[in-house]
MARFIMI-319512 format. One record per residue (C-alpha): residue number from 1; residue in three letters; x, y, z. Coordinates in steps of 0.1 Angstrom, whole numbers, plus 5000, padded with zeros to 4 digits. Each point is the difference from the previous one (the first is absolute). Last residue first. Layout:
<nodes>
NODE  resi  resn  east  north    up
NODE   NUM   ALA     X      Y     Z
...
</nodes>
This chain:
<nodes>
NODE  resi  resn  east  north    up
NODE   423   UNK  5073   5174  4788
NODE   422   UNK  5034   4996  4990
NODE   421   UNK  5011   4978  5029
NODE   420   UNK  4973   4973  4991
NODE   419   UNK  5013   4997  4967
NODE   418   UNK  5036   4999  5011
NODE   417   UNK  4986   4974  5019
NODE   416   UNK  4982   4985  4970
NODE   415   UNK  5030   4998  4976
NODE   414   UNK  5026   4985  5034
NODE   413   UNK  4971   4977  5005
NODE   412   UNK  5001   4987  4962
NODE   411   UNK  5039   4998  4994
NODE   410   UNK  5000   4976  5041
NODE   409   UNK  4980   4975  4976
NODE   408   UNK  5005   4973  5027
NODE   407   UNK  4963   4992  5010
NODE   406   UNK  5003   5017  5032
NODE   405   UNK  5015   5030  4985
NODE   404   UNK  4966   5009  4980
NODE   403   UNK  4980   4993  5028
NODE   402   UNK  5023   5028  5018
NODE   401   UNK  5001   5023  4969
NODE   400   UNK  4957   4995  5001
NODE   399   UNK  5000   5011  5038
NODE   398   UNK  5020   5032  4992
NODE   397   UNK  4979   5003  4968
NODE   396   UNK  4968   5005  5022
NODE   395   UNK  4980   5019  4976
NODE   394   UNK  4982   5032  5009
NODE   393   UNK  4967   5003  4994
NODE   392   UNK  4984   5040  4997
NODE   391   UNK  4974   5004  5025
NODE   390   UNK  4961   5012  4984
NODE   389   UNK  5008   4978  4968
NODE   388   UNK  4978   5012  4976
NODE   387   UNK  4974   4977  4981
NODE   386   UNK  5000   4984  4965
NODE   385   UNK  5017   4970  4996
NODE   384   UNK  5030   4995  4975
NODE   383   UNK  5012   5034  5008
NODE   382   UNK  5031   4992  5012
NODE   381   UNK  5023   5035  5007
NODE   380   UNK  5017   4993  5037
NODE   379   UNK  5033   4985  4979
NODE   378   UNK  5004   5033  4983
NODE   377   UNK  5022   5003  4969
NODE   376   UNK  4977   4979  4978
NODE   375   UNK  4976   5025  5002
NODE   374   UNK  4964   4983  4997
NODE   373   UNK  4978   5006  4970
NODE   372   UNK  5012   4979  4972
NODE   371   UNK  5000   4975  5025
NODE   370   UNK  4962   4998  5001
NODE   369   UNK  5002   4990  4968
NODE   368   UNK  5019   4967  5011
NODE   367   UNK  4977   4991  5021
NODE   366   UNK  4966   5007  4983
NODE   365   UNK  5020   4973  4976
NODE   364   UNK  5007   4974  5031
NODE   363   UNK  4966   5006  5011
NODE   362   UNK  4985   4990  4967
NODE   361   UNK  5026   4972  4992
NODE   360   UNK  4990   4983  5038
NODE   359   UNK  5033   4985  5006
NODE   358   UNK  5001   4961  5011
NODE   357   UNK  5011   4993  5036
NODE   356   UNK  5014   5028  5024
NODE   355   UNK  5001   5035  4984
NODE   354   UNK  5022   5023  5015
NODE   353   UNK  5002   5035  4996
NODE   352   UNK  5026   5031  4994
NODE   351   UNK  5030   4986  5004
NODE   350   UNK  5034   5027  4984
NODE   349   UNK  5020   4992  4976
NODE   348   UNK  4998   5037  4986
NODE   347   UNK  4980   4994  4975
NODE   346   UNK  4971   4987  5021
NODE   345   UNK  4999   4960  5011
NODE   344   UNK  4969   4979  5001
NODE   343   UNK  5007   4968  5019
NODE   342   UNK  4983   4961  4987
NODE   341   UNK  4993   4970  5020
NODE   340   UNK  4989   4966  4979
NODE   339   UNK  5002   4982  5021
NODE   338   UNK  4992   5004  5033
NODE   337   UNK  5029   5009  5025
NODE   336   UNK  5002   4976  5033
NODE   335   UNK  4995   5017  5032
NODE   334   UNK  5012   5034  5004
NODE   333   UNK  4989   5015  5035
NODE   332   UNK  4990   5036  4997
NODE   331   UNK  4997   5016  4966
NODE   330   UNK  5022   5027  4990
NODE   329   UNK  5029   4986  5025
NODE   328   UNK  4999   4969  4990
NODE   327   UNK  4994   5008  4968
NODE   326   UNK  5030   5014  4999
NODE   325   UNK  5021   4976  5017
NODE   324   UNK  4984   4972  4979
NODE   323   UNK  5016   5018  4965
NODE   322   UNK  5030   5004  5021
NODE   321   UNK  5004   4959  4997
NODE   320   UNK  4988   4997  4961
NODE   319   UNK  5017   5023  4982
NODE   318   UNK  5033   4992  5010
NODE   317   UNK  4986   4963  5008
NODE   316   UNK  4991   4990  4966
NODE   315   UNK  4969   5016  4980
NODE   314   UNK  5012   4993  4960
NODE   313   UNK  4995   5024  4974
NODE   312   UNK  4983   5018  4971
NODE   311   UNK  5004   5032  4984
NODE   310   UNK  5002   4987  4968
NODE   309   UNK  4983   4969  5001
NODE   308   UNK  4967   5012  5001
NODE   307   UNK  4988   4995  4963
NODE   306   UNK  4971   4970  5012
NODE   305   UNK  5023   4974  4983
NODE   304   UNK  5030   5008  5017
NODE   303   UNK  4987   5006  5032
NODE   302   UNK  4990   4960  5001
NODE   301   UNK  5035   4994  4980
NODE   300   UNK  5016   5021  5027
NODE   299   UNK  4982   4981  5024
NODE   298   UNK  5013   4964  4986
NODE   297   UNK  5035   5013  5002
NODE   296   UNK  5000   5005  5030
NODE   295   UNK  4987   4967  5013
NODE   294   UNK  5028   4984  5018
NODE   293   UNK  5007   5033  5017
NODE   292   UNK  4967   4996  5019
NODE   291   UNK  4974   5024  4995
NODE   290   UNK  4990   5027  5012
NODE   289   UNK  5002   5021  4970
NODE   288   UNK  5003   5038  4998
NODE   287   UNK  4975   5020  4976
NODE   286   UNK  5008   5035  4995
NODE   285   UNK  4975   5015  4982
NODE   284   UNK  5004   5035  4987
NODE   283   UNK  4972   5024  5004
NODE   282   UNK  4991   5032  4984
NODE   281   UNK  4965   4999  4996
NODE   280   UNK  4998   5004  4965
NODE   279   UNK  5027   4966  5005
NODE   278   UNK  4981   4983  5022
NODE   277   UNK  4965   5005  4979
NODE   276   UNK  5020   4986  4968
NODE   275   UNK  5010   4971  5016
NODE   274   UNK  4965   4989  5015
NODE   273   UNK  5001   4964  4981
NODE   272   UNK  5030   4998  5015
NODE   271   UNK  4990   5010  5037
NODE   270   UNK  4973   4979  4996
NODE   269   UNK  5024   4970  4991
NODE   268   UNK  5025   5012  5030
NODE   267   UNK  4968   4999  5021
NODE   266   UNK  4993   4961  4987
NODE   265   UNK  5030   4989  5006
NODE   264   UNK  5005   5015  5034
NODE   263   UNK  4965   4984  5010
NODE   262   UNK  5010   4963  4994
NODE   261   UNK  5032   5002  5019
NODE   260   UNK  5021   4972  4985
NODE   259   UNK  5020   5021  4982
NODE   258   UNK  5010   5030  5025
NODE   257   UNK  4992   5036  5004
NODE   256   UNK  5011   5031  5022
NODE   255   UNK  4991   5033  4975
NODE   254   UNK  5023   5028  5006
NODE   253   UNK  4978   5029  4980
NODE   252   UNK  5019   5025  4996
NODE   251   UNK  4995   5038  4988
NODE   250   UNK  5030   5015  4980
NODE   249   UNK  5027   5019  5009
NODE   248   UNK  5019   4983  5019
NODE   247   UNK  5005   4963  4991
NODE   246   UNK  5038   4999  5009
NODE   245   UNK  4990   5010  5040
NODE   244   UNK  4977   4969  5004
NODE   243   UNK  5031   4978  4995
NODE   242   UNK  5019   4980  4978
NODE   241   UNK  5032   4977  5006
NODE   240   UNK  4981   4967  4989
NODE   239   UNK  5006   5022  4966
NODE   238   UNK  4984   4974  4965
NODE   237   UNK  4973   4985  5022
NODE   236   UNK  4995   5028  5019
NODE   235   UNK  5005   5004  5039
NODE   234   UNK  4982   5024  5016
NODE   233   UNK  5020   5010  5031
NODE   232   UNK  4986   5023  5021
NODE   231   UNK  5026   5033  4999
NODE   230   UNK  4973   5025  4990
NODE   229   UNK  4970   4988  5023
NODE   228   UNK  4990   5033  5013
NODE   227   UNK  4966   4993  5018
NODE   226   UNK  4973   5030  4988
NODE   225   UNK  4978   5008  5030
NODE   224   UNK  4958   4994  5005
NODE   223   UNK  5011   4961  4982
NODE   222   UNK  4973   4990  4980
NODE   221   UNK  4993   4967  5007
NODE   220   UNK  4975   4977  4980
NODE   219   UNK  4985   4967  5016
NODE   218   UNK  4985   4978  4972
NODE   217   UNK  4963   5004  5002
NODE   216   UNK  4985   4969  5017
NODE   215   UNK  4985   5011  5029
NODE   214   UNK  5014   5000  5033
NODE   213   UNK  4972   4981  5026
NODE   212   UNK  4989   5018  5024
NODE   211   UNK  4966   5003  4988
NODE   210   UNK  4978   5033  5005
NODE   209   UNK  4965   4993  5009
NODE   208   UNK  4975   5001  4980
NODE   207   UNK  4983   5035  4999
NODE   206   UNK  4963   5006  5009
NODE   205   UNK  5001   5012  5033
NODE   204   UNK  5024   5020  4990
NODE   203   UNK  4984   5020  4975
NODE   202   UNK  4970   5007  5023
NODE   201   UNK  5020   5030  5019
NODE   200   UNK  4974   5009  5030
NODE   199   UNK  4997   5040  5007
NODE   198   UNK  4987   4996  5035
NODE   197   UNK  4978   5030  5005
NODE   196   UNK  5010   5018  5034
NODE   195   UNK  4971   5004  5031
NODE   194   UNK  5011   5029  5021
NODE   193   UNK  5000   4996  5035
NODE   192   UNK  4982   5023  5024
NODE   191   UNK  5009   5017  5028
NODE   190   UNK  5028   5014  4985
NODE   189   UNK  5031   5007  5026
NODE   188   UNK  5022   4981  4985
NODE   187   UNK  4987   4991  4966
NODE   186   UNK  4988   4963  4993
NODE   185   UNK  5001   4995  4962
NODE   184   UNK  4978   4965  4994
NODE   183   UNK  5001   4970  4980
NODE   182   UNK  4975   4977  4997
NODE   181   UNK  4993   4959  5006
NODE   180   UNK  4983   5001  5029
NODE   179   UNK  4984   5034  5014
NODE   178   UNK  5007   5026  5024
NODE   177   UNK  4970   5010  5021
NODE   176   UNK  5019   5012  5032
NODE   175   UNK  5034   5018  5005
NODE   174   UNK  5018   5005  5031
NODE   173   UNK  5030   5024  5005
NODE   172   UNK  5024   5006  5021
NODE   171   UNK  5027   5021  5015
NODE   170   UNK  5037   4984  5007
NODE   169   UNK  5021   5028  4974
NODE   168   UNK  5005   4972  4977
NODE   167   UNK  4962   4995  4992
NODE   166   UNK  4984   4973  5015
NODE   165   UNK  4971   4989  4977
NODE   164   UNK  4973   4980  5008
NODE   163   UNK  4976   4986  4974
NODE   162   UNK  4962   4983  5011
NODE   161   UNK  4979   4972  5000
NODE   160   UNK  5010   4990  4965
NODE   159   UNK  4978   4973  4981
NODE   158   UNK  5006   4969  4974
NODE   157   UNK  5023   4976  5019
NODE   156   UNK  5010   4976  4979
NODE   155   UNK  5034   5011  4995
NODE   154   UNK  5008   5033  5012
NODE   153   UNK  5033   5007  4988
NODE   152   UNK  5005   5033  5009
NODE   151   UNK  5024   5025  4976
NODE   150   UNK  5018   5035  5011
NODE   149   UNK  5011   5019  4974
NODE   148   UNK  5036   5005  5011
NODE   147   UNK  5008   4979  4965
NODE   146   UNK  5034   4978  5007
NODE   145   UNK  5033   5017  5008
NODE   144   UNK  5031   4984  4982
NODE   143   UNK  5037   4994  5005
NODE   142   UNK  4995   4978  5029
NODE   141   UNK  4969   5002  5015
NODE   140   UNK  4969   5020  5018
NODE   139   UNK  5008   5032  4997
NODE   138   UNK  4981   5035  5010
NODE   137   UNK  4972   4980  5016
NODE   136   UNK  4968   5005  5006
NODE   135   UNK  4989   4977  5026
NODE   134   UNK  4974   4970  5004
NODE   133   UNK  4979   4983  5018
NODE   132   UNK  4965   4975  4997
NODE   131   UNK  4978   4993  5028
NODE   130   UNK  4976   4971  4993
NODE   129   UNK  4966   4994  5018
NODE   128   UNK  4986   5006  4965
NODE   127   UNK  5016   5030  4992
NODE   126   UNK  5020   5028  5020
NODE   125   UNK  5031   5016  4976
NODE   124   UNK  5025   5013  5020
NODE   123   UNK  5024   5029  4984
NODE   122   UNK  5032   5014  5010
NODE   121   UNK  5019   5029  4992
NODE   120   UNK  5033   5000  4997
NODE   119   UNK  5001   5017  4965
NODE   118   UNK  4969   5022  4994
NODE   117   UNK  5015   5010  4964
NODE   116   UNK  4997   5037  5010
NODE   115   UNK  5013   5000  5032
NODE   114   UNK  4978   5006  5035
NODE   113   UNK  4976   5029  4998
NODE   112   UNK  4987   4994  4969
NODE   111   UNK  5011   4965  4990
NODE   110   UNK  4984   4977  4973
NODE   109   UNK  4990   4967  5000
NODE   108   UNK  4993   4975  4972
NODE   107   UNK  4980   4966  5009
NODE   106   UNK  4992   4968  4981
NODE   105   UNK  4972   4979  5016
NODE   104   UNK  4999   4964  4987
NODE   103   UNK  4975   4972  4994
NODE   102   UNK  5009   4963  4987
NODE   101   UNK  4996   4990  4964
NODE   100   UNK  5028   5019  4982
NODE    99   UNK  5028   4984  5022
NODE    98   UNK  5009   4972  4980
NODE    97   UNK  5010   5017  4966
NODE    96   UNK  5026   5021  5022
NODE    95   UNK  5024   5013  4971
NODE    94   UNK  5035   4994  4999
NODE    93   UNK  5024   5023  4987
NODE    92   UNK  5036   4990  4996
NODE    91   UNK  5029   5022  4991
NODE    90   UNK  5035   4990  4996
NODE    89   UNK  4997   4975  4983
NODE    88   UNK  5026   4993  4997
NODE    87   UNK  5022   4998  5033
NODE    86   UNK  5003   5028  5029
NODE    85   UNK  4959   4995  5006
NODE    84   UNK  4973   5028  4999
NODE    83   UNK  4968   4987  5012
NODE    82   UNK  4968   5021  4998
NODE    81   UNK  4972   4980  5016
NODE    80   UNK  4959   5006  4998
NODE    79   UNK  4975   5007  5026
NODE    78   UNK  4961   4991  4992
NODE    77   UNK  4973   5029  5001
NODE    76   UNK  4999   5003  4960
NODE    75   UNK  5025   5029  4999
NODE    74   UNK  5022   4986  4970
NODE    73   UNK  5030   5004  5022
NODE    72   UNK  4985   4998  5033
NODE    71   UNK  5040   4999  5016
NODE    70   UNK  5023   4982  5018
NODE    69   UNK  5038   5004  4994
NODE    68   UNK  5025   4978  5003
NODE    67   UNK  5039   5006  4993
NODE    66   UNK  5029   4974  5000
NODE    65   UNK  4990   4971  4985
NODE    64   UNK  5032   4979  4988
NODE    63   UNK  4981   4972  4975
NODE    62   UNK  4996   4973  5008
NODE    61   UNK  4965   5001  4995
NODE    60   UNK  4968   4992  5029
NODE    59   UNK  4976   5032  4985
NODE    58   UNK  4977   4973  4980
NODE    57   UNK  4976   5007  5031
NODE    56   UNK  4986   4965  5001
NODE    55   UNK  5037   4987  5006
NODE    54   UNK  5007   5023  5027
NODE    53   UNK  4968   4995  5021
NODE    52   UNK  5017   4994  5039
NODE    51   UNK  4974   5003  5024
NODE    50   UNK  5001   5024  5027
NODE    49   UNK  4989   5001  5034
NODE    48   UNK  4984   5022  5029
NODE    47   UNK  4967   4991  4994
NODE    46   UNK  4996   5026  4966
NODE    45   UNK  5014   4976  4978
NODE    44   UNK  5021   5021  4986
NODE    43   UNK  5014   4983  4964
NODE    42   UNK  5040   4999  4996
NODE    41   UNK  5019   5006  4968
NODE    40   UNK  5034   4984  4999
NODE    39   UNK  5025   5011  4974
NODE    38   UNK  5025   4971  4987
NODE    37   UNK  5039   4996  5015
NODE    36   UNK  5021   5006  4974
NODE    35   UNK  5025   5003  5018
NODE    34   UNK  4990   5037  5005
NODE    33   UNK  5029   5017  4986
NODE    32   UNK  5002   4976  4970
NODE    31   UNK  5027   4990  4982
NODE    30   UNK  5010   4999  4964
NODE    29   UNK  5032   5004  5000
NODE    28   UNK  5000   5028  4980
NODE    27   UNK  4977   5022  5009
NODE    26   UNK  4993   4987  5041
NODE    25   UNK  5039   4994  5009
NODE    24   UNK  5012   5025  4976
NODE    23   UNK  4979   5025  5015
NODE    22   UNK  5010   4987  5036
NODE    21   UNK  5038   5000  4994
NODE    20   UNK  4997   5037  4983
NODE    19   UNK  4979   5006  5033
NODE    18   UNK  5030   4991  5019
NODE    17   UNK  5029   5015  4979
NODE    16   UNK  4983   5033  5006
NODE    15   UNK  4996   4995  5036
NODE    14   UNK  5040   4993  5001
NODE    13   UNK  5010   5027  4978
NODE    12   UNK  4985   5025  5025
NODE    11   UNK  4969   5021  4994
NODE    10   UNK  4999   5033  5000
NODE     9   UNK  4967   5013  5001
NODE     8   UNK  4997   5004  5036
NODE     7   UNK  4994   4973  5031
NODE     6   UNK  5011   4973  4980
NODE     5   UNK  4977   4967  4997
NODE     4   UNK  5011   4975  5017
NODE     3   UNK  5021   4976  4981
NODE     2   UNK  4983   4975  4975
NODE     1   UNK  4993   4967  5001
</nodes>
């Protein structure tokens, strides 16, 4: 873990080198800061117990929950959840579906004498026998603050003797004819409370729920920083010495392939039948085989045939081994690459977006166009998405020179440090 946290803004190398360890731990490694230990949801049973309902909730994931918030999102008298987790995704909504049967009594206060948003106050609900409390709170949680509307489950119980409020300067007051299943505005000092139409959202009543499941779309990365990759070794078939730096000045498409990977042969057909559109486009394909050594010279009769031999190469380990440091370090955890994986490189070497498994020809073209319109010059200017970045990113080439030197290539982290240094 981690130091403790410094008492100003300077933070010692030692605290910085600790949360390095623990993004590298979580991102890369993939851990989990929870152990993955699923979210438990627990019923009141209004006697004093609970029952444990996590698997009827759908809320019990792995995922690392952090923030919860409670709210009448659709306003149809049942609570709903906000959860915001560390991991994807990183923001769940679950609707109460169960809860639209019983009665409720939803209640907003506002302060006169005592602060405007009533907080501290505390309110008892009297109905059938039962006596129901609760306070209005400035927080409730970590990292959130549920709805300060205050909302009664009521059950089956289908009148209100009467409302008590205790506002936060000790005085009280009682309130009598309050019905189930409304809303009211209690004003301190009002005698009356004010009845508040419920404005109910329908829609999500009637929407399926969202699966969890990843679709099927080939995952597509565009990176929200150009990655210099000028010294990566791209070895050609005709100069095993080549790298990304002697293709500047055109846009690349490195394109990871091998022969008995069904979908590789059919994108490098597309993209052949699709020539034309490439080269408008601007794009040279660099295909690099995976294959063995053995079979060399079957690829380059492959690439041969479909007129991509030129540029063509194979994928061995200088290509291969800081190829996983990056995405390592763009991605999280690198399991096993898909096939085919291709990059998108600017004119100045430079990474620009990812594309794991087959390419998409129409998002690869929108792609390339949108490079005509990024500065090649600035690393911050991708504009693959649209959006603005409210807090610039900064890469961590520091941390990518010491991945770098762990696999040997000591010419790689001494390029990214001085990287690092010039920022």
């Amino acid at each position: 873990m981690a130091s403790r946290s410094p008492e100003d803004d300077k933070a010692d190398e030692e605290y910085l080198r600790g949360w390095e360890s623990i993004g590298r731990m979580v991102i890369e490694e993939d851990a989990s800061w929870s152990g993955r230990e699923k979210n438990v949801t627990f019923l009141n049973l209004g006697n004093g117990t609970f029952a444990d309902v996590s698997n009827l909730s759908h809320a019990n994931t792995i995922a690392d929950g952090r923030a919860l918030v409670l709210c009448d999102w659709d306003d149809d008298g049942a609570e709903d959840m906000l959860l915001r987790n560390r991991t994807a995704p990183r923001l769940m909504f679950y609707r109460n579906a169960v809860g639209s049967g019983a009665h409720f009594l939803t209640l907003d206060l506002v302060g006169t004498r005592s602060n405007r948003d009533a907080i501290g106050s505390r309110v008892r609900v009297f109905t059938d026998g039962r006596v129901l409390t609760q306070s209005v709170h400035a927080g409730d949680g970590f990292l959130a603050e549920s709805s300060r509307r205050l909302h009664f489950g009521l059950g089956d119980a289908d009148s209100i003797e009467r409302v008590e409020v205790r506002w936060p300067d000790g005085h009280r007051e009682s309130f009598v004819g309050i019905e189930v299943d409304r809303r009211y505005r209690i004003v301190e000092g009002q005698a009356e409370p004010e009845p508040v139409a419920r404005r109910g959202n329908g829609r999500l009543a009637s929407l399926p729920a969202s699966p969890l499941a990843l679709d099927d779309t080939p995952p597509r990365m565009d990176l929200v920083e150009k990655l210099p990759l000028a010294p990566i070794s791209v070895p050609s078939y005709d100069d095993p010495d080549r790298t990304v730096a002697d293709l500047a000045g055109r846009r690349v498409l490195v394109n990871l392939w091998g022969l008995s990977c069904a979908a590789c042969r059919k994108e490098l057909k597309e993209f052949s039948e699709h020539r034309e559109d490439l080269e408008r486009a601007g794009i040279t394909l660099v295909p690099l085989s995976t294959d063995p050594a053995d079979r060399t010279a079957e690829s380059k009769r492959v690439l041969a045939d479909l007129g991509f031999d030129a540029w063509a190469g194979v994928a061995d380990e200088r290509f291969l081994d800081p190829f996983q440091v990056i995405l390592t370090q763009l991605m999280g955890a690198s399991r096993a690459t898909p096939l085919p994986t291709s990059l998108l490189l600017d004119e100045r070497g430079q990474l620009v977006a990812v594309y794991l498994g087959p390419v998409d020809l129409e998002v690869l073209l929108a792609d390339a166009e949108a490079l005509e319109r990024m500065d090649p010059a600035d690393l911050g200017d991708v504009r693959l998405e649209p959006g603005t970045w409210l807090t610039p990113m900064v890469r961590p080439f520091g941390a990518l020179a010491r991945s770098m030197e762990s696999i040997g290539r000591k010419d790689l982290a001494r390029f990214y440090r001085r990287l690092g240094r010039s920022r």
